[in-house]
N, C-alpha and C positions, 0 to 999 in steps of 0.2 A: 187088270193084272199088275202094271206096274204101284199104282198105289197101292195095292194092297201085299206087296212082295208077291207075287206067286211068279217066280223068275223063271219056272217051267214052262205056265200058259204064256207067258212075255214070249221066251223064246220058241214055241210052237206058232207065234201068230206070224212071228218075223221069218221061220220059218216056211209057215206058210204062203205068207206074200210073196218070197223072193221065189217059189217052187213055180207059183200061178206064172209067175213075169217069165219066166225062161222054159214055160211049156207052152205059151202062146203063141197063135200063129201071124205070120206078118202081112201087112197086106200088099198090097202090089203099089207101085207110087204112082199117087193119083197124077189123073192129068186134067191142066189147068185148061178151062173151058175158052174156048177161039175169044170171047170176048174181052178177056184179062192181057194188059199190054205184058210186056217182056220181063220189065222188074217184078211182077208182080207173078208172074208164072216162077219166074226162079226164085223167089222168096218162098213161095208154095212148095217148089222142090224141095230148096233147104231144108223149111222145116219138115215136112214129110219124113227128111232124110235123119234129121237130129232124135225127130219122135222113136222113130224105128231104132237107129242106136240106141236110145234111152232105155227102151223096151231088152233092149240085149244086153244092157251089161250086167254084167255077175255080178251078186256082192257075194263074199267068199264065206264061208263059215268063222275064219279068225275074224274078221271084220265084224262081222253081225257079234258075236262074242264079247268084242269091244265095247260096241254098242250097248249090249245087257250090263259091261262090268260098269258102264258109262252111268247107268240107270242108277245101277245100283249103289255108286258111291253119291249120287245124288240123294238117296232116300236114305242110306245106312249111315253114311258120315254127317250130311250136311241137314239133316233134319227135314229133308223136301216130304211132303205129304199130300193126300188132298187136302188139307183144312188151311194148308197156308201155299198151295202153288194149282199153275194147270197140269201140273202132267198126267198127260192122257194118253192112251194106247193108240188113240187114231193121230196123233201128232208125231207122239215118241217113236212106236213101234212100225208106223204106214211111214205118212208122208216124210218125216228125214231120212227112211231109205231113198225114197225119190230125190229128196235134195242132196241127194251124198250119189247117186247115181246121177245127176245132171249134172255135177262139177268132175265127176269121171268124165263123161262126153263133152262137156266144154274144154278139158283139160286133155282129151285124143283118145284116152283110155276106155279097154272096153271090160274093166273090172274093178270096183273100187278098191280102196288100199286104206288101210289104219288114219290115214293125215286127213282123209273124208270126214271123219268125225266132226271135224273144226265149225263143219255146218251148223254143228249144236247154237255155236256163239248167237247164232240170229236166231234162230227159234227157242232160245229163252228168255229173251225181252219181256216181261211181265208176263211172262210165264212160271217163272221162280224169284221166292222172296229176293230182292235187290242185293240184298246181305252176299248172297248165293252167286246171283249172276253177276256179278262184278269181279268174281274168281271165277266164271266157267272155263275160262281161257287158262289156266293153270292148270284145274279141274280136268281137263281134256288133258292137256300134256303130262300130267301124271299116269293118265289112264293109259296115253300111248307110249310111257316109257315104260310102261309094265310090261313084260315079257307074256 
């Protein structure tokens, strides 16, 4: 979708992901088997507990929006394509929701917010010509100064 512009199917997949995550059901927290000492049951807790938040938080519809306008000054302004980068829908569109929802939950919140984006900076490391990712960090802050 996103190589090829189709900014509809883009935004139907993110869409969809985000619908999947917030109609799932949660499971109960597990309990750590007698044999596991003390730190190692409440590490088990924690993470139980982070997973399960992670699973919860929202990403909002202006956020996801972001996201797509994010896409898209990547490919309409700055020349990003398949023939000269990776962007791919299972990176762009899937997992930096996840990474943009796990700095919601590392950061207390259970909804992400516009400044989430910034996640971009690490997942385009040789993912976009050099040229490109050495301005994402600008790139991004344009997008989120856009109203």
């Amino acid at each position: 979708a996103i190589s090829s512009g189709r900014w509809e199917e883009a935004e139907r997949i993110i869409d969809l992901f985000c619908s999947r995550l917030q109609g799932k059901e949660h499971s109960e927290t597990a309990q750590a088997d007698d044999g596991v000492d003390g730190l190692a049951q409440q590490a088990a807790v924690q993470l139980q507990y982070v997973t399960e938040a992670h699973e919860k938080v929202v990403v909002p519809i202006n956020v996801r929006r972001k996201v797509l306008h994010l896409l898209q000054q990547l490919t309409d302004r700055h020349g990003v394509s398949a023939k000269n980068s990776l962007l791919t829908d299972r990176t762009f569109l899937v997992k930096a929701l996840r990474i943009m929802r796990a700095r919601a939950v590392l950061q207390g919140r259970a909804e992400c917010i516009p400044e989430d984006l910034k996640v971009f900076e690490y997942l385009t490391t040789f993912r976009l010509p050099e040229a490109v990712h050495s301005h994402i960090g600008s790139i991004i802050q344009g997008v989120l100064d856009k109203s």
